[in-house]
C-alpha positions in Angstrom: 25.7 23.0 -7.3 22.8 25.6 -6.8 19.6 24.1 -7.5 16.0 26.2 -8.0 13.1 23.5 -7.7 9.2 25.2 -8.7 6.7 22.8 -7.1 3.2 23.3 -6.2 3.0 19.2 -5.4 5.8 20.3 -2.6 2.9 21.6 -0.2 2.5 18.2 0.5 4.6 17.2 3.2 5.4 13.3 2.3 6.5 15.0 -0.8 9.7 16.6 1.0 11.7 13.7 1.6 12.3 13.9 -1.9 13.8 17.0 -1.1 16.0 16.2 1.6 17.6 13.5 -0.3 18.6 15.2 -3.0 20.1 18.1 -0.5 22.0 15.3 1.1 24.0 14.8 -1.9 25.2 18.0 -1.5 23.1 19.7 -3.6 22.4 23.7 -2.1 18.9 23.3 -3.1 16.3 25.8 -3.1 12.4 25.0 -3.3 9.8 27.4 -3.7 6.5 26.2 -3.8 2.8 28.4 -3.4 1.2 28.9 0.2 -1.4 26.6 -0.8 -2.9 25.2 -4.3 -7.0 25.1 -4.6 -8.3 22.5 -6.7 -12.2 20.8 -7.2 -11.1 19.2 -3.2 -10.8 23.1 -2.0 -7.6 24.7 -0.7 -4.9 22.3 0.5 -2.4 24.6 2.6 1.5 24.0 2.4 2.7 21.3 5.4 6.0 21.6 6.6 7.1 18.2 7.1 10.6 17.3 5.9 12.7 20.8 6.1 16.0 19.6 6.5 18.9 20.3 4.7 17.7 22.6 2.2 15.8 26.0 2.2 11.5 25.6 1.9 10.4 29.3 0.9 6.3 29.5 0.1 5.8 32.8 -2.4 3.3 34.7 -4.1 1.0 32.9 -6.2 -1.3 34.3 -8.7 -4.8 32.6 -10.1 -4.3 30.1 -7.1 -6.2 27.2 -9.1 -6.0 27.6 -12.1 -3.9 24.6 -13.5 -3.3 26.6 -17.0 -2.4 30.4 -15.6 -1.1 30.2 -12.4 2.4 32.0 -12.1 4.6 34.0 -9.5 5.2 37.4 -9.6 8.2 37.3 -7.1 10.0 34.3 -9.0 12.5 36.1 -11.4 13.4 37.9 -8.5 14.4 34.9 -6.7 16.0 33.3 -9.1 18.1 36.4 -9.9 19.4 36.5 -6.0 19.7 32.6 -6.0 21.7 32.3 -9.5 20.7 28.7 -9.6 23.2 26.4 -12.5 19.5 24.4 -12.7 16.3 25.4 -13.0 13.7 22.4 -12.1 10.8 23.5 -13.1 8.2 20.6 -11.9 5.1 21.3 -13.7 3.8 20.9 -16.8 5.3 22.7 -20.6 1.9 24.1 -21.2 1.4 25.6 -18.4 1.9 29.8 -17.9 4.3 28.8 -14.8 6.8 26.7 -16.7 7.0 29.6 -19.7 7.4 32.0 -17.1 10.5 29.9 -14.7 12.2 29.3 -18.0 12.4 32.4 -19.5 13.9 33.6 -16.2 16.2 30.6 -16.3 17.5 31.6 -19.3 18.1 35.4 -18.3 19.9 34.2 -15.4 22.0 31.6 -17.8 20.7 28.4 -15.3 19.4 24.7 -16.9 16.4 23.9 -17.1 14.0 20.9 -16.9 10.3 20.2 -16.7 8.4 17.3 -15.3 5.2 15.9 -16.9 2.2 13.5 -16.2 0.8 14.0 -19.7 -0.2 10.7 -21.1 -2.5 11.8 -23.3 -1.4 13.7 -27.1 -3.7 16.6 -26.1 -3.8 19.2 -28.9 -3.9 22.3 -27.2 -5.5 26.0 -28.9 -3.1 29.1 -28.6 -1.9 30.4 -26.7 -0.5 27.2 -25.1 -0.1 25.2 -28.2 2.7 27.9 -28.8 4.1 27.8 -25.2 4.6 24.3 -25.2 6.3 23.7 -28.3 8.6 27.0 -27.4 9.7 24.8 -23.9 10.3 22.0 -25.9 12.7 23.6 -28.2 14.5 25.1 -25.4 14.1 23.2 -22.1 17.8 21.6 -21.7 16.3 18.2 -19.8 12.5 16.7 -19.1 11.8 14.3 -17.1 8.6 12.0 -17.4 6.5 10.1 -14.6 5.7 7.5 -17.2 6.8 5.7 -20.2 3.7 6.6 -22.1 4.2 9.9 -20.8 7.5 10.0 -22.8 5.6 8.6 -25.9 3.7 11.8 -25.8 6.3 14.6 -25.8 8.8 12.5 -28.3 5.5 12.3 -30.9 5.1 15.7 -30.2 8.6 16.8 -31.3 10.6 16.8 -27.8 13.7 15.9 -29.0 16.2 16.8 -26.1 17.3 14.2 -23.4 14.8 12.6 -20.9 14.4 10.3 -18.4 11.0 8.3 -16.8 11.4 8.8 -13.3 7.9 9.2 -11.0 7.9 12.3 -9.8 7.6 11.4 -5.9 8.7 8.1 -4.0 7.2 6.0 -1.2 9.1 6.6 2.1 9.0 2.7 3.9 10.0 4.2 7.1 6.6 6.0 7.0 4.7 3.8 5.1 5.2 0.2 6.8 2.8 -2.9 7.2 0.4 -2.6 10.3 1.9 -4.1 13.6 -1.0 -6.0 14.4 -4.5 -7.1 12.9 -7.9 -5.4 13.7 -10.3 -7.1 14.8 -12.5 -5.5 12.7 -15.2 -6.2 9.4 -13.1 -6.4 6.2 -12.8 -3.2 5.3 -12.5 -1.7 1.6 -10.4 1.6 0.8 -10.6 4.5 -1.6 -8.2 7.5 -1.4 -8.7 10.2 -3.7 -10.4 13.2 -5.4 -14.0 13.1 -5.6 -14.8 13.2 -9.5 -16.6 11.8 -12.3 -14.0 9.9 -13.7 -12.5 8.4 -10.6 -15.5 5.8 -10.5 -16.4 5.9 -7.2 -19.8 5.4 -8.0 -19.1 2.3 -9.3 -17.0 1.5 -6.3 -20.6 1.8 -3.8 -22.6 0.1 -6.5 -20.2 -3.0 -6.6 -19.9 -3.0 -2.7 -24.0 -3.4 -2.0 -23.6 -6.0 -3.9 -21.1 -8.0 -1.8 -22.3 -10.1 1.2 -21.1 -10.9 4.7 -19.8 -9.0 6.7 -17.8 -5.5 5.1 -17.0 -1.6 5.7 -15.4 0.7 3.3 -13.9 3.6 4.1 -13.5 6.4 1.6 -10.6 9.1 2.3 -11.1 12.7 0.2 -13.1 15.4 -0.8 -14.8 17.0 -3.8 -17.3 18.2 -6.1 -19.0 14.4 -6.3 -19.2 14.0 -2.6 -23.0 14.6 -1.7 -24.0 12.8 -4.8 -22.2 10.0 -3.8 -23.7 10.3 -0.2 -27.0 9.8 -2.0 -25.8 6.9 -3.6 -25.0 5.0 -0.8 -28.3 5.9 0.8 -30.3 4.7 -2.2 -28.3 1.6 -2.2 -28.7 0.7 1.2 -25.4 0.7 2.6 -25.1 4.5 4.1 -24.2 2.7 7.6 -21.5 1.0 5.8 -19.5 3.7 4.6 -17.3 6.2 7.0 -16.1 9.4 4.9 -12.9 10.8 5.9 -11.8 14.3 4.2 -8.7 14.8 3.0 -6.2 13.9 5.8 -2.5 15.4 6.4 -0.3 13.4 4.1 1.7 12.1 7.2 -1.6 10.7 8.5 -2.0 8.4 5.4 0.1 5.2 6.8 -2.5 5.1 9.7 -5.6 5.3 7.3 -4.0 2.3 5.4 -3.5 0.5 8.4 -7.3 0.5 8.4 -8.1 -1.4 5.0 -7.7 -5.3 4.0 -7.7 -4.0 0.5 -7.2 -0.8 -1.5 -9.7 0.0 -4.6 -8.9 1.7 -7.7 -12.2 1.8 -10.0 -10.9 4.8 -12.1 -12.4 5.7 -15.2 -10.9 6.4 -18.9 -12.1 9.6 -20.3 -11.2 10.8 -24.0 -9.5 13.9 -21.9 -8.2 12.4 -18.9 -6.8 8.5 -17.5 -5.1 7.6 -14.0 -1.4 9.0 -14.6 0.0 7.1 -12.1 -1.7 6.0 -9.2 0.6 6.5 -6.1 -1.6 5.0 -3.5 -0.8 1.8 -5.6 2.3 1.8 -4.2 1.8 3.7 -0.9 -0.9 0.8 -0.5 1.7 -1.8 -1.4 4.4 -0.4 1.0 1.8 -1.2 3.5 1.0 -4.7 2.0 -2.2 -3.8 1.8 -3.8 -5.8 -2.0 -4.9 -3.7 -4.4 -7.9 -4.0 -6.9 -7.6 -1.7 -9.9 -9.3 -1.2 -13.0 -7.8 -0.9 -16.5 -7.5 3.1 -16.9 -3.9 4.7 -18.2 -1.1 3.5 -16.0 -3.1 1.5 -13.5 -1.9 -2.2 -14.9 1.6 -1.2 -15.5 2.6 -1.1 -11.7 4.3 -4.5 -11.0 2.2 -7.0 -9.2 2.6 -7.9 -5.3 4.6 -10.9 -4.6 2.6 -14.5 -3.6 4.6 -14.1 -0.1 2.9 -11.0 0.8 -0.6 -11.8 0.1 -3.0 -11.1 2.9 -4.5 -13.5 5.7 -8.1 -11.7 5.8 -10.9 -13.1 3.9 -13.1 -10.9 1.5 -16.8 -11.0 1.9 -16.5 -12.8 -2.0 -19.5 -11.4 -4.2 -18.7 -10.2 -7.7 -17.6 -6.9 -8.4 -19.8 -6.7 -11.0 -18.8 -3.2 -12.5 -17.8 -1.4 -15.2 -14.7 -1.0 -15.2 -14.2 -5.0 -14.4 -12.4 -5.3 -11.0 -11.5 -9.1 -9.9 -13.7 -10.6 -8.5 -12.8 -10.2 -5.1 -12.1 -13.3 -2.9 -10.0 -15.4 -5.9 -8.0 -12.3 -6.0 -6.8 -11.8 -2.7 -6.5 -15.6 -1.5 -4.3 -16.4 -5.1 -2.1 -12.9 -4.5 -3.1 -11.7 -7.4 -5.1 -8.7 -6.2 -4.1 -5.7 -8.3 -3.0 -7.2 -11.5 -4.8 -6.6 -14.5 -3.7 -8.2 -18.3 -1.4 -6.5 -20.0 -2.4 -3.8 -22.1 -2.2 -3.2 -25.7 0.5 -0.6 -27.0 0.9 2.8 -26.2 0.1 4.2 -29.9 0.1 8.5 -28.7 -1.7 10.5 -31.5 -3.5 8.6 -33.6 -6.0 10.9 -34.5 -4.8 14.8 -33.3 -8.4 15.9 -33.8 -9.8 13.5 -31.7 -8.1 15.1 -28.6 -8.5 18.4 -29.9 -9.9 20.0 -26.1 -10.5 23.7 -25.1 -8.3 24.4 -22.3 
């Protein structure tokens, strides 16, 4: 079986061991992905980290960043030499790149499937309101990262088959517990973009508050960065905090290796809330606790196990923030770091125009 994968997420290296499994199931895969995808972090460039097995071909991309229009000009092309019996088409059905790989699917008489994060009933203006529904119609397969993700396409008239599988496992050769303890302050974790709604704000103002002894150590980049260095200088605890930017994704067991727990403040928006959250389980692979707040899919990953809480001790002051984390010592001495109540149901498109966003 000839299969054509479209990936962008594929210029991240951790990312091809997906890729190499599924060629070792005999599978004469092909994956094309972009040289490199710029986002509000800058331009991350394609790593070549798992190659075996199948063929790894970076091609043209035009409007590099922009989530919406991005497309390929070379694509039909390959897919017309390749003559692929399934399209996978990993991106999202309102985007210009999906319309674009399965209309030359279909020319070339291949399956097709999309992928999608979307757990919000967005209502989109045209042209992509139109593009979407026309790749729900025809797409043969989706597959979803989430269960509310699924809730969104079947309420808006996906009707074909679909499964919820995340889009990208956790490798536990790669990411493994440390072999030894620091000795070292405890030390508090954030990996991730930069933004707004990621709450790292909230993060720094709920660390000045704790006392004893701590270090946090925040790993990315983006547009919030020097306002968040200001923060932590008005708050005091600029000494405390060690910024790392955005590190190869083969580097991140090492990083994790340097935290006693992971933090996840992120914020709910009325256009965007966390999707997923794969340091969660990255973290976890690690045993390394987790403190989350409420936001999308956040308290739907299943809880760490009483056996593998840790031994270190948390300075213990309240988080104190909006959104509520734990508090932090009862969390991590009970094992239930991470864990949040359960949330109410999923309920997608209540009100269509109160999603109604420009693109």
């Amino acid at each position: 079986m000839r299969v054509l994968m479209l990936s962008k997420a594929c210029i991240v290296g951790i990312y091809q061991r997906k890729l190499e499994e599924i060629a070792r199931l005999g599978v004469d895969l092909l994956a094309l992905v972009p040289p490199s995808w710029k986002d509000e972090r800058g331009e991350t460039p394609l790593e070549r980290a798992y190659t075996s097995g199948y063929r790894l071909e970076a091609i043209p991309i035009r409007l590099n960043g922009n989530f919406h229009l991005h497309h390929y000009p070379t694509l039909a092309d390959w897919i017309d030499r390749f003559r692929p019996h399934i399209v996978h088409i990993d991106e999202e059905p309102y985007n210009l790149a999906t319309w674009q790989a399965l209309w030359s699917a279909h020319r070339a008489g291949a399956r097709t499937l999309f992928f999608s994060w979307q757990n919000l009933c967005r209502v989109y203006p045209p042209p992509f309101r139109w593009g979407e529904g026309w790749v729900l119609r025809h797409a043969d397969y989706a597959l979803m990262g989430t269960e509310s993700a699924a809730q969104v396409w079947r309420a808006k008239g996906y009707a074909g088959p679909l499964a919820v599988v995340p889009q990208f496992g956790v490798d536990p050769d790669l990411f493994q517990p440390a072999p030894q303890q620091e000795d070292r302050p405890f030390t508090i974790g954030y990996v991730g973009r930069l933004v707004e709604e990621k709450g790292v704000h909230l993060l720094l103002e709920a660390a000045a508050r704790l006392d004893h002894d701590w270090r946090l150590r925040i790993i990315g980049s983006g547009p919030e960065r020097a306002a968040l260095g200001a923060l932590a200088e008005r708050l005091g605890i600029a000494r405390r905090v060690a910024w790392i930017d955005w590190a190869p994704s083969t580097d991140m067991p090492a990083h994790y290796h340097r935290l006693d727990a992971l933090a996840i403040p992120s914020l709910t928006r009325p256009n965007w809330k966390e999707q997923f959250g794969r340091v969660i389980i990255e973290a976890h692979a690690c045993k390394i606790p987790v403190l989350g707040s409420d936001s999308g899919a956040i308290p739907r990953h299943p809880r760490r196990r009483r056996a593998d809480r840790p031994r270190r001790r948390c300075p213990g002051a309240g988080w104190g923030a909006r959104p509520p984390l734990q508090r932090c010592r009862p969390a991590l001495r009970s094992g239930r770091a991470g864990t949040r109540p359960r949330p109410p149901a999923f309920h997608p498109c209540p009100d269509r125009r109160r999603h109604r966003r420009g693109v």
